[in-house]
C-alpha positions as semicolon CSV with decimal commas, in nm:
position;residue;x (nm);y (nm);z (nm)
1;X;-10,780;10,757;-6,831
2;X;-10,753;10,847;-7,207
3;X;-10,631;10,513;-7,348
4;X;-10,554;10,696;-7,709
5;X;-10,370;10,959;-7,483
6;X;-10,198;10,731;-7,349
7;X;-10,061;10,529;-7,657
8;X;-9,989;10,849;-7,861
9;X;-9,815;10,962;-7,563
10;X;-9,613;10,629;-7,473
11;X;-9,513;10,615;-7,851
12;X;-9,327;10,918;-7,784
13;X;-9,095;10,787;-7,553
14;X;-8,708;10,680;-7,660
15;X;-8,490;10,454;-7,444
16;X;-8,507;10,168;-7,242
17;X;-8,774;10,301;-7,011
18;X;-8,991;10,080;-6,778
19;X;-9,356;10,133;-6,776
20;X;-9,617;10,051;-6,559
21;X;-9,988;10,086;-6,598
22;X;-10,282;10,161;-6,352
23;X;-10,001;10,169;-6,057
24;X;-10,137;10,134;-5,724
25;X;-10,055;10,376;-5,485
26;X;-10,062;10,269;-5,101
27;X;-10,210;9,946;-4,961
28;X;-10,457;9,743;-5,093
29;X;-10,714;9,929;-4,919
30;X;-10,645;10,233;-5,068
31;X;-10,836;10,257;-5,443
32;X;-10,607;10,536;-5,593
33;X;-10,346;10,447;-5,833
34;X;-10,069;10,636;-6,148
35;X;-10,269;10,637;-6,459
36;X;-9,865;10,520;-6,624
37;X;-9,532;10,555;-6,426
38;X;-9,206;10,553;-6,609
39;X;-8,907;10,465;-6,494
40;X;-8,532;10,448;-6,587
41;X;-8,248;10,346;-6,368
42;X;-8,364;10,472;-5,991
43;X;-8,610;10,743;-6,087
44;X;-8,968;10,716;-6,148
45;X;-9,218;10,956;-6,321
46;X;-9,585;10,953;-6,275
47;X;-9,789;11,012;-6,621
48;X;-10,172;11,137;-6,571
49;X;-10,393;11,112;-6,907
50;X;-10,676;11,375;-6,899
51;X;-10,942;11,398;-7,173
52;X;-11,033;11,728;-7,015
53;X;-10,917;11,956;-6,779
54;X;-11,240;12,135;-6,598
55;X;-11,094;12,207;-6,249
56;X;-10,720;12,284;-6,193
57;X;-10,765;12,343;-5,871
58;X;-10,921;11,962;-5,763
59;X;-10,702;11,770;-6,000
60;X;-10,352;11,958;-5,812
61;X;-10,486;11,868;-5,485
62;X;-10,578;11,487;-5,641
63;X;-10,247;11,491;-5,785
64;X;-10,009;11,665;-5,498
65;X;-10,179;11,416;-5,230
66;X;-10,073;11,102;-5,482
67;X;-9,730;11,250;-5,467
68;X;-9,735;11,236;-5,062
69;X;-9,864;10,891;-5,033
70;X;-9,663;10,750;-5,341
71;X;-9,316;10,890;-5,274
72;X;-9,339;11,004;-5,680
73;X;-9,217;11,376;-5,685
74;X;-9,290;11,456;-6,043
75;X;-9,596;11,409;-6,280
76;X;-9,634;11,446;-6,644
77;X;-10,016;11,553;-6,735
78;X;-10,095;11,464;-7,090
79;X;-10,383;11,669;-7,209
80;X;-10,622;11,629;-7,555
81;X;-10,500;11,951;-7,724
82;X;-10,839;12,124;-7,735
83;X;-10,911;12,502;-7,739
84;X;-11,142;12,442;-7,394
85;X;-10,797;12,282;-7,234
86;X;-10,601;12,536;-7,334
87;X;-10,791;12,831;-7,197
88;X;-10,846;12,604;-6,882
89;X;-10,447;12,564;-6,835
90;X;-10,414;12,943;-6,923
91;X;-10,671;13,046;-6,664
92;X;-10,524;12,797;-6,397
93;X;-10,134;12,881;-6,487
94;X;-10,012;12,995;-6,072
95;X;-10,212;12,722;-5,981
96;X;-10,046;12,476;-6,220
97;X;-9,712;12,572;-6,226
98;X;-9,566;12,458;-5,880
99;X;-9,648;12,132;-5,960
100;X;-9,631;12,141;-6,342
101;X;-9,300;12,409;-6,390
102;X;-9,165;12,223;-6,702
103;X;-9,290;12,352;-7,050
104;X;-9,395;12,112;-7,292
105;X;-9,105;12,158;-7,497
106;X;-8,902;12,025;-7,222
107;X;-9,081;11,765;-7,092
108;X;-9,107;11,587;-7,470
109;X;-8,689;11,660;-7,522
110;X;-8,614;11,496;-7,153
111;X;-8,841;11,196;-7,268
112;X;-8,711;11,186;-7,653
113;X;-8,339;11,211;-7,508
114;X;-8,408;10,874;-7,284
115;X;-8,394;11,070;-6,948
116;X;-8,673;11,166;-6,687
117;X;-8,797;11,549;-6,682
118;X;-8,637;11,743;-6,436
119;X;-9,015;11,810;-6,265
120;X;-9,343;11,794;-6,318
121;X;-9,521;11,950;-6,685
122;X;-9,815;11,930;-6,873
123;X;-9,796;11,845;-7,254
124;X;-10,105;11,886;-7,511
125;X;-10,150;11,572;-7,768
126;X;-10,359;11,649;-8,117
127;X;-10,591;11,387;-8,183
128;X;-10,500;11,133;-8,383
129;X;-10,605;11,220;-8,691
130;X;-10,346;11,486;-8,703
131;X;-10,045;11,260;-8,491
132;X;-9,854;11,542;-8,393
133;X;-9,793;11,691;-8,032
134;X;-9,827;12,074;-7,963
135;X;-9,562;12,207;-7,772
136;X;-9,693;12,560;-7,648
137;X;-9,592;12,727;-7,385
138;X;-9,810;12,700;-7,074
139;X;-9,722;13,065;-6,909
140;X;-9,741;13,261;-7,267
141;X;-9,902;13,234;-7,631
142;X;-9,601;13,093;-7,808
143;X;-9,650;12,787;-7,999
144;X;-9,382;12,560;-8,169
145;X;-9,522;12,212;-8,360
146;X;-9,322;11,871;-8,288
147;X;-9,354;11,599;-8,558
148;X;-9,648;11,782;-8,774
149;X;-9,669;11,867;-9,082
150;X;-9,975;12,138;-9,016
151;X;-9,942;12,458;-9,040
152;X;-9,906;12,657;-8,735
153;X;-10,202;12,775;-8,529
C-alpha cells in the first residue's frame, strides 16, 4: 500500500464517513486484508492503493476473490497517475471494467457528495507535488482536471 496514495486520496473524501485501515478479511488465519474500507450508514466500500499497476489480470482475480470472502461488492483502485499506469489500464480496459465500471469522474463526485459509488472504479492521483487528481476516462482519451491548476495534458 501507497501510504501518500492513500492520504491524498482519504483527503478527498466529504461527509461523515467511517474508515478503516489494513481491514482483515476472513479469520485470523487468513493473511489478506482491504488496504482502506469506507463506510457510511449500512454500506461499505473497499479502497485498494496501487503504486503501479503491472498485471490487470492478477490484481482482478486478487481483488474479485477479496470480494467473495469479504462480502464487499465494490472497490475503489487508487492509482499514481503515471504514463506506464495509464497505458496499463488502457491495455487491460475489458478486463477492468466488470469490476471497475465507474469512471473516475464518478467515483470522486459520489465520494465529494458524502455517498458511496454506485460500483467499483479506478481513479488516477498526481503526485503530490502537483495535489490535483486526474479524472480521465478509463474506456477513451478524454481528460478533465479536478482541483488543479495545470494545464491540461
Amino acid at each position: 500500500m501507497s501510504v501518500r496514495l492513500q492520504a491524498e486520496f482519504l483527503a478527498r473524501l466529504v461527509g461523515r464517513f467511517e474508515i478503516r485501515n489494513e481491514v482483515p478479511i476472513g479469520d485470523g488465519r487468513d493473511q489478506r486484508a482491504w488496504d482502506t474500507t469506507i463506510s457510511i450508514e449500512d454500506e461499505t466500500a473497499a479502497v485498494e492503493y496501487e503504486s503501479r499497476l503491472t498485471d490487470a489480470q492478477a490484481f482482478v482475480r486478487r481483488s474479485t476473490l477479496k470480494c467473495r470472502d469479504s462480502g464487499i461488492d465494490r472497490v475503489i483502485v487508487v492509482l499514481n497517475d503515471t504514463n506506464s499506469n495509464r497505458r496499463a489500464v488502457l491495455a487491460a480496459r475489458e478486463y477492468l471494467r466488470p469490476l471497475f465500471p465507474l469512471e473516475p469522474s464518478e467515483v470522486l463526485a459520489s465520494l465529494r457528495a458524502g455517498r458511496l459509488p454506485t460500483a467499483g472504479g479506478i481513479v488516477f492521483i498526481r503526485p503530490a507535488r502537483s495535489g490535483s487528481v486526474v479524472s480521465r476516462s478509463l474506456f477513451s482519451s478524454g481528460v478533465s482536471r479536478v482541483g488543479s491548476r495545470d494545464p491540461p495534458l
